[in-house]
C-alpha positions as CSV (number, residue, x, y, z in Angstrom):
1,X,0.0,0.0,0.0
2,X,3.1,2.6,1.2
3,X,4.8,2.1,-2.5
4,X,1.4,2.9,-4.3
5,X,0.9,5.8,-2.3
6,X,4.4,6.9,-3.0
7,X,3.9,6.3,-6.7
8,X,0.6,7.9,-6.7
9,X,2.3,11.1,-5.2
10,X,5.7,11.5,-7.6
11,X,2.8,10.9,-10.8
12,X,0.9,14.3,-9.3
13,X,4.2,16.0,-8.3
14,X,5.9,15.0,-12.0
15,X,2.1,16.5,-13.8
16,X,1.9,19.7,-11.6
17,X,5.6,20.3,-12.2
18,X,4.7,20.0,-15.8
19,X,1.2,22.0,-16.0
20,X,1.4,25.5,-17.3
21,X,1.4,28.0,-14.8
22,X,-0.7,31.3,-15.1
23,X,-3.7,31.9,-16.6
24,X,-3.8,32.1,-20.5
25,X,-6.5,33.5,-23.5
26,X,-6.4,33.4,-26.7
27,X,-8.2,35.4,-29.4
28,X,-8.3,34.6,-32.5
29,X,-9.4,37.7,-35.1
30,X,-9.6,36.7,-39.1
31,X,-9.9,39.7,-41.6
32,X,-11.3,38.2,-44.8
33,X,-10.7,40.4,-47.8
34,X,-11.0,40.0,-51.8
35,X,-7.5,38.9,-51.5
36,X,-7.2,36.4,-49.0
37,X,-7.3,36.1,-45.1
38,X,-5.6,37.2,-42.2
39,X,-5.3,35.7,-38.8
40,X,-4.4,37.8,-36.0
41,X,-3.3,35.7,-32.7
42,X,-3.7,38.0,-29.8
43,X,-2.5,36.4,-26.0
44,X,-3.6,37.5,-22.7
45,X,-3.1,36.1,-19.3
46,X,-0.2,36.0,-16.8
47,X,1.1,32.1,-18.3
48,X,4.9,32.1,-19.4
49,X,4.2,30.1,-22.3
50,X,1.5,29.0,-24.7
51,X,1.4,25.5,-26.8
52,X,-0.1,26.4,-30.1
53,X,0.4,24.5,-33.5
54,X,2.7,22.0,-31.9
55,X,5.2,25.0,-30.6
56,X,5.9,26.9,-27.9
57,X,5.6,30.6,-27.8
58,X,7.2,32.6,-24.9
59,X,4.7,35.2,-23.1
60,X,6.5,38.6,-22.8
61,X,5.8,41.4,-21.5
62,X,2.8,44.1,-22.2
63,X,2.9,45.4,-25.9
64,X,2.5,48.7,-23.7
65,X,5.5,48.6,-22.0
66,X,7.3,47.4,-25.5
67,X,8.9,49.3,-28.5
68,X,6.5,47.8,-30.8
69,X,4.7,50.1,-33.1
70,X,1.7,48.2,-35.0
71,X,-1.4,49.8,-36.2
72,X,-2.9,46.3,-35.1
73,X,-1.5,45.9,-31.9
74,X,-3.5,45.8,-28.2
75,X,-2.0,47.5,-25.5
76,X,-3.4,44.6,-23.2
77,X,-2.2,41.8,-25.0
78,X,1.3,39.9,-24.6
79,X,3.9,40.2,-26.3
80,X,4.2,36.4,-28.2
81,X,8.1,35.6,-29.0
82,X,8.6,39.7,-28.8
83,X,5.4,40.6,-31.4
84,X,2.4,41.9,-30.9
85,X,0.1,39.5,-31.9
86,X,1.4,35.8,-34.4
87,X,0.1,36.6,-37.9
88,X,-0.7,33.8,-40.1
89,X,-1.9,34.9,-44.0
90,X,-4.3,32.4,-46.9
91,X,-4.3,33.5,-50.3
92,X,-7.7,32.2,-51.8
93,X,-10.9,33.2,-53.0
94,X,-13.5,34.0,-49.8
95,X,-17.3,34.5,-50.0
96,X,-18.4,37.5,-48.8
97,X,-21.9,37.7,-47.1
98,X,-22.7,41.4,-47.8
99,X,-21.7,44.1,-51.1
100,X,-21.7,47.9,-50.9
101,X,-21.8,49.9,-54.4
102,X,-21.6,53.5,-54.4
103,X,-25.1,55.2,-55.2
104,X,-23.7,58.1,-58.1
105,X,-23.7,61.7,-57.9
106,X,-24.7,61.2,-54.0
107,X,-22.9,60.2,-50.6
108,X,-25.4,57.5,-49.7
109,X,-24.4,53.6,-50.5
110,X,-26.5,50.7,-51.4
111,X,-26.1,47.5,-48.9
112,X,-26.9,44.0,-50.3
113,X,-26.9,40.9,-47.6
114,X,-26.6,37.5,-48.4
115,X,-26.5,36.6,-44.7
116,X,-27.6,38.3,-41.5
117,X,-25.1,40.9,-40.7
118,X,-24.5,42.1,-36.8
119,X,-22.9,44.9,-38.3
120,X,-21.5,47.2,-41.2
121,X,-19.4,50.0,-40.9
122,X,-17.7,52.3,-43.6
123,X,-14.0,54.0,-44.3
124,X,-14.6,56.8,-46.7
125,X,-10.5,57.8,-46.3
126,X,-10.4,59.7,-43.7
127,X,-13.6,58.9,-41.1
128,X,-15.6,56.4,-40.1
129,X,-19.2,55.7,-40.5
130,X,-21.9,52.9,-39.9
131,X,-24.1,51.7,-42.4
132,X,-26.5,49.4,-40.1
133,X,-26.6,47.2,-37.6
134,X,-28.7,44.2,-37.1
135,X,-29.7,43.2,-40.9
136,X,-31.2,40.8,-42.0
137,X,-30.4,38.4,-45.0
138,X,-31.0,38.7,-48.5
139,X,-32.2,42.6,-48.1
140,X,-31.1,45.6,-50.1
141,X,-31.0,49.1,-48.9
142,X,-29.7,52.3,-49.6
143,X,-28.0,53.9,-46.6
144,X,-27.1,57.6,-45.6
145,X,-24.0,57.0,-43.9
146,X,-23.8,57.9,-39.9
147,X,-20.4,59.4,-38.7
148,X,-18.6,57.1,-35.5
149,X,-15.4,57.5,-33.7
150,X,-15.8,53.8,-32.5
151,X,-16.5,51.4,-35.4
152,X,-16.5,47.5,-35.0
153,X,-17.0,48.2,-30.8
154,X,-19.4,45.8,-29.5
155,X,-18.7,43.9,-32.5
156,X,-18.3,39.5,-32.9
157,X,-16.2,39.1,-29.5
158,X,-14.3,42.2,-30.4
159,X,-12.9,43.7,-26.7
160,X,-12.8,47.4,-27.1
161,X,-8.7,47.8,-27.5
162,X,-9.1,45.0,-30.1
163,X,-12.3,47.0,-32.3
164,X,-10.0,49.8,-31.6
165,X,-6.8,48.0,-33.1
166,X,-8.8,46.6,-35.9
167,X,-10.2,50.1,-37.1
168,X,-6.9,51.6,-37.0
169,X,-4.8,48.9,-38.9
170,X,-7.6,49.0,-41.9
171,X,-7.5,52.5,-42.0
172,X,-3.9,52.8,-42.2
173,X,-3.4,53.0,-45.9
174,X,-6.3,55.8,-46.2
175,X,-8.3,53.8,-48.8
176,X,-12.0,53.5,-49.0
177,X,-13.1,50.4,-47.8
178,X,-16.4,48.6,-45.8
179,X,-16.3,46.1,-42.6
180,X,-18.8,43.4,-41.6
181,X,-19.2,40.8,-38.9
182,X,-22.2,38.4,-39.1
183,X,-24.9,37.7,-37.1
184,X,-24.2,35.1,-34.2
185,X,-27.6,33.7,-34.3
186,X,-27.3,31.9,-37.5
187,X,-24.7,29.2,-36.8
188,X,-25.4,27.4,-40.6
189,X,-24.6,31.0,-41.9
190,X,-21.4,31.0,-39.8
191,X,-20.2,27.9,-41.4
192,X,-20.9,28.5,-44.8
193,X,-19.0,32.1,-44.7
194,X,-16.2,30.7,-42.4
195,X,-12.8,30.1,-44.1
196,X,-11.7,26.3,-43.2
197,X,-8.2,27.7,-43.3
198,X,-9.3,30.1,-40.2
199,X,-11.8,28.2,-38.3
200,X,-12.8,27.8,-35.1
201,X,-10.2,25.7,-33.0
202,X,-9.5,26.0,-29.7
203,X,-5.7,24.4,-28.8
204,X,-6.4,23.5,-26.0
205,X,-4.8,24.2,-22.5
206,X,-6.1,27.7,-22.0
207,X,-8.8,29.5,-19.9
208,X,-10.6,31.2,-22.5
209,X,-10.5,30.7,-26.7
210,X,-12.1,33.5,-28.7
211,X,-12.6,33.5,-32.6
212,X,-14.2,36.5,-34.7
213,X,-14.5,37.0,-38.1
214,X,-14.1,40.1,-39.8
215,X,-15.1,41.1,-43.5
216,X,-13.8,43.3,-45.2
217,X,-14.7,45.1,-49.0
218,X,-12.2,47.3,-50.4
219,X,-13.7,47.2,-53.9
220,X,-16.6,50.2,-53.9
221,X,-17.9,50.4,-57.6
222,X,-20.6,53.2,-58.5
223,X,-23.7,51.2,-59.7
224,X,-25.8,53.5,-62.1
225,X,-28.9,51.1,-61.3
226,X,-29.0,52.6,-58.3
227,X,-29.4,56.1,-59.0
228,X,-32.2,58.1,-58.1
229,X,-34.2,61.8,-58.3
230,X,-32.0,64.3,-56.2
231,X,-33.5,65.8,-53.5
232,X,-35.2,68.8,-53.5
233,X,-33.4,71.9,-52.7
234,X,-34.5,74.2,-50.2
235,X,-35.3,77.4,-50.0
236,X,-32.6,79.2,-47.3
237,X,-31.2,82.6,-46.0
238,X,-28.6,83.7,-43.5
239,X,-30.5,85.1,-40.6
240,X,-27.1,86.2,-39.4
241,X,-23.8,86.1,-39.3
242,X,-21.0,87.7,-37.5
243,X,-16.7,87.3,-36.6
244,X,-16.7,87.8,-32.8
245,X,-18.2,86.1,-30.2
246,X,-17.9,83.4,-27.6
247,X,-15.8,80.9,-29.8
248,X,-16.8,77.2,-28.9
249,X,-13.8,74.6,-28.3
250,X,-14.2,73.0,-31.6
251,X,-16.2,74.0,-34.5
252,X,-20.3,73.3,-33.2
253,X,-22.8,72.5,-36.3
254,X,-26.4,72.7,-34.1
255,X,-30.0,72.9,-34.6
256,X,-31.2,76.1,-33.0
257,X,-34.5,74.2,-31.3
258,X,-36.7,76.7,-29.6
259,X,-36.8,80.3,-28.5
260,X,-34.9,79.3,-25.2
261,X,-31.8,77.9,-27.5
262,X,-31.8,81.0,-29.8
263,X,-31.3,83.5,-27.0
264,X,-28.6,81.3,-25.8
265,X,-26.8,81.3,-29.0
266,X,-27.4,84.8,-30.1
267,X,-25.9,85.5,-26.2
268,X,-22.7,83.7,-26.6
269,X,-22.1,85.1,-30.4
270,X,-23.0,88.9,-29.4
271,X,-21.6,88.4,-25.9
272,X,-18.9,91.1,-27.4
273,X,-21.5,93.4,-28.6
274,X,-21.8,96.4,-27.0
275,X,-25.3,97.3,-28.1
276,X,-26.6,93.3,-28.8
277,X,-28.6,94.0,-32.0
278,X,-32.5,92.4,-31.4
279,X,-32.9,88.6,-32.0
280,X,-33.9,87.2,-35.3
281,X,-37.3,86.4,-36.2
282,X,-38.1,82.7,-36.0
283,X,-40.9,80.7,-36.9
284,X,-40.3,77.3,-34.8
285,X,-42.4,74.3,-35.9
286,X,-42.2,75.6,-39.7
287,X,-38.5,75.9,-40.6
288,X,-35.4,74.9,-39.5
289,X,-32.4,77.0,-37.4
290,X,-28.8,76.0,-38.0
291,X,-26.2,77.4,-36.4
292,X,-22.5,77.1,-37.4
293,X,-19.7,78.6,-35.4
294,X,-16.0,78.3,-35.9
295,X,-13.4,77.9,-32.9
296,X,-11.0,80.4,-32.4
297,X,-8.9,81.5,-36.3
298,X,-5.8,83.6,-35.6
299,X,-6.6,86.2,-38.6
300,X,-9.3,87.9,-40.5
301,X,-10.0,86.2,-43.4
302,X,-11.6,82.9,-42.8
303,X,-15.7,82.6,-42.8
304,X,-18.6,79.9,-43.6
305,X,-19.8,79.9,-47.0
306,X,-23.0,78.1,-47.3
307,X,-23.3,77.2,-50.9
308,X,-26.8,74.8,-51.2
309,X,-29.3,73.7,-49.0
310,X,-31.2,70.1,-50.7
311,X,-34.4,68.7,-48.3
312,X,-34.8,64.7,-48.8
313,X,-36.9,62.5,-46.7
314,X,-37.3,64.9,-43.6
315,X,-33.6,65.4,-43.6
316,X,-31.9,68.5,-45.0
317,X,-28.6,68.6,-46.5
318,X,-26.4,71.8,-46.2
319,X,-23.7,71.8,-49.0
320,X,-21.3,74.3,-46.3
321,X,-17.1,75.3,-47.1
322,X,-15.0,76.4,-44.3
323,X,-13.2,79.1,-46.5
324,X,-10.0,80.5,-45.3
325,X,-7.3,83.2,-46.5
326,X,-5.9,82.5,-49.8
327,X,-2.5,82.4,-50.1
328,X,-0.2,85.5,-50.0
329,X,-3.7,87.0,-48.9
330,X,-3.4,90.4,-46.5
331,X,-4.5,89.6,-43.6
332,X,-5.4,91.5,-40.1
333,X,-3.8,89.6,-37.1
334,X,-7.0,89.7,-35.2
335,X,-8.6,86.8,-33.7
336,X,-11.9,85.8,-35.2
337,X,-14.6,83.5,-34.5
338,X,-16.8,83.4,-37.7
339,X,-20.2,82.4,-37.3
340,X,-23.5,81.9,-39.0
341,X,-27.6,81.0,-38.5
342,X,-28.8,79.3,-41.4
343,X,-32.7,79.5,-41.7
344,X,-34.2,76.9,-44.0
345,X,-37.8,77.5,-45.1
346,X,-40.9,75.3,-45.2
347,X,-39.0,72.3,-43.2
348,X,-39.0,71.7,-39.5
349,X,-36.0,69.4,-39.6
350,X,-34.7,66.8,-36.7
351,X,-31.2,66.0,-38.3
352,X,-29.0,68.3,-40.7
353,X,-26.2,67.1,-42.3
354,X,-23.3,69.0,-43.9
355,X,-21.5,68.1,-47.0
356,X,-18.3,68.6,-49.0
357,X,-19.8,70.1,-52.4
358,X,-16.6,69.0,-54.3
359,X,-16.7,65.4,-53.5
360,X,-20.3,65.0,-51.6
361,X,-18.8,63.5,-48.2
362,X,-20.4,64.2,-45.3
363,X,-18.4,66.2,-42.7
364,X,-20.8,67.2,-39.7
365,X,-24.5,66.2,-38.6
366,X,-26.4,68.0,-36.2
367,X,-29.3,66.2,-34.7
368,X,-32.2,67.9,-32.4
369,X,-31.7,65.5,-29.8
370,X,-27.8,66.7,-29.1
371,X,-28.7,70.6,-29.2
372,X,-26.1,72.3,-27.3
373,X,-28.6,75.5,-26.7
């Protein structure tokens, strides 16, 4: 009996000498292009090493306390034989559950689904939008594009440093391009979108295994089909306008709501008034106040040019450039704070949206349920 207890206790010291020690997670996060796919291997935990692929990869420290300097990197994660993330690449031909085409001679896109989507977002170059969330399968639908600052958050099993990570690295390059993550109700959908290469497969031996899937289109052709009737354009005047006043900290596009919210804007942009002229006239419930006012411009010469005002669907469009001194230009050095009240007639407007009239993209919105007045 004393020599199998002995025996019994070297098996469970030989076992817990060989265990891994620490707690470990993986996360596995495949971006699926037109070209091919990526697999991004992200490690967390406090475990010294991790068995994956019949190797043995050394835990380092933070990638925040590292040199490393990748758009796709996670502060949070470990470092995994000193990088960021392992990176394994598949050049094939992927289906992709969802297309966006380009509606012509207007910022709006069209989204066609061939599965459920959880999400669609949009890179126009230089910001980021979202298209929809929640769709459902074989639908079509043009979309008016919604600005975000946190695309892909809340996304698949996404943390946010990783959505974060994500939106950065595809945005690096400054090309146009459109991300999707499908449904997670529809595990037949999964399957048949799901690269075999880049499946699902947990290795084994940790605490937590993660796997999302990530879409991506960076092909965005203009479809003629889809073209229709502009919107109407609006009647509009400039109610006012001035260069002084209480400058904001960041240039403020608003819907001037009530009577309340016009006395508190015409306070702050005549607060340097000495004799406040009267307020305008305003005819609430019937048109639609906008006000536009710049943050603080070193010199004279910069202003708001409002060019064309188009109403579509309850929504107006105000086709807006920030103008400033042309080169060589004489200016004053005197501090100005341009600003403007756009009245729009025969529209009582909840959300305004402000556009580029070279290109069409959308710069600004203003809703009536974020008023700042």
């Amino acid at each position: 009996m004393r020599t199998w207890i002995v025996a019994g206790s070297l098996l469970i010291m030989m076992l817990s000498a060989c265990a891994p020690v620490g707690s470990a997670t993986l996360h596995d996060v495949v971006l699926i292009d037109e070209e091919g796919a990526q697999r991004l291997r992200y490690a967390y935990g406090t475990a010294d090493t991790l068995d994956l692929d019949e190797a043995t990869y050394t835990l380092g420290d933070l990638v925040a306390r590292s040199e490393v300097n990748d758009p796709f990197a996670v502060q949070a994660a470990r470092l995994l034989d000193e990088q960021p993330f392992l990176l394994d690449t598949a050049t094939d031909t992927f289906q992709r559950p969802f297309d966006v085409v380009r509606v012509p001679l207007t910022t709006d896109l069209e989204l066609r689904t061939r599965e459920a989507l959880e999400s669609v977002h949009y890179f126009d170059g230089t910001r980021w939008f979202t298209l929809a969330r929640n769709v459902e399968a074989n639908l079509t639908r043009s979309i008016t594009p919604v600005p975000t600052t946190t695309p892909l958050r809340g996304d698949a099993s996404l943390t946010p440093a990783e959505a974060d990570a994500i939106a950065t690295g595809l945005s690096q390059d400054g090309a146009p391009r459109v991300v999707a993550t499908l449904a997670q109700t529809d595990e037949d959908a999964t399957e048949a979108f799901q690269p075999a290469v880049f499946e699902a497969d947990d290795p084994g031996g940790l605490d937590e295994y993660l796997h999302s899937v990530v879409y991506v289109q960076t092909d965005l052709p203009v479809d003629d089909a889809t073209y229709r009737d502009p919107g109407q354009r609006a009647l509009f005047e400039i109610a006012a306008s001035g260069r002084q006043g209480v400058a904001p900290d960041q240039d403020r596009f608003a819907l001037v709501n009530d009577a309340a919210a016009l006395s508190a804007f015409w306070s702050e942009v005549q607060a340097n008034a000495l004799t406040p002229p009267a307020l305008p006239d305003a005819r609430f419930g019937s048109e639609t106040l906008v006000a536009v006012q710049l943050a603080t411009r070193p010199s004279s010469g910069y202003g708001i040019d409002v060019q064309r005002v188009e109403r579509r669907d309850g929504e107006v469009f105000i086709d807006l450039v920030l103008t400033e001194p042309a080169e060589g230009a004489i200016t004053s050095t005197v501090i100005t704070n341009p600003w403007v009240l756009i009245r729009v007639l025969g529209i009582d407007a909840d959300v305004v949206w402000f556009r580029n009239p070279d290109d069409g993209r959308l710069f600004a919105v203003a809703r009536a349920s974020e008023a700042p007045f």
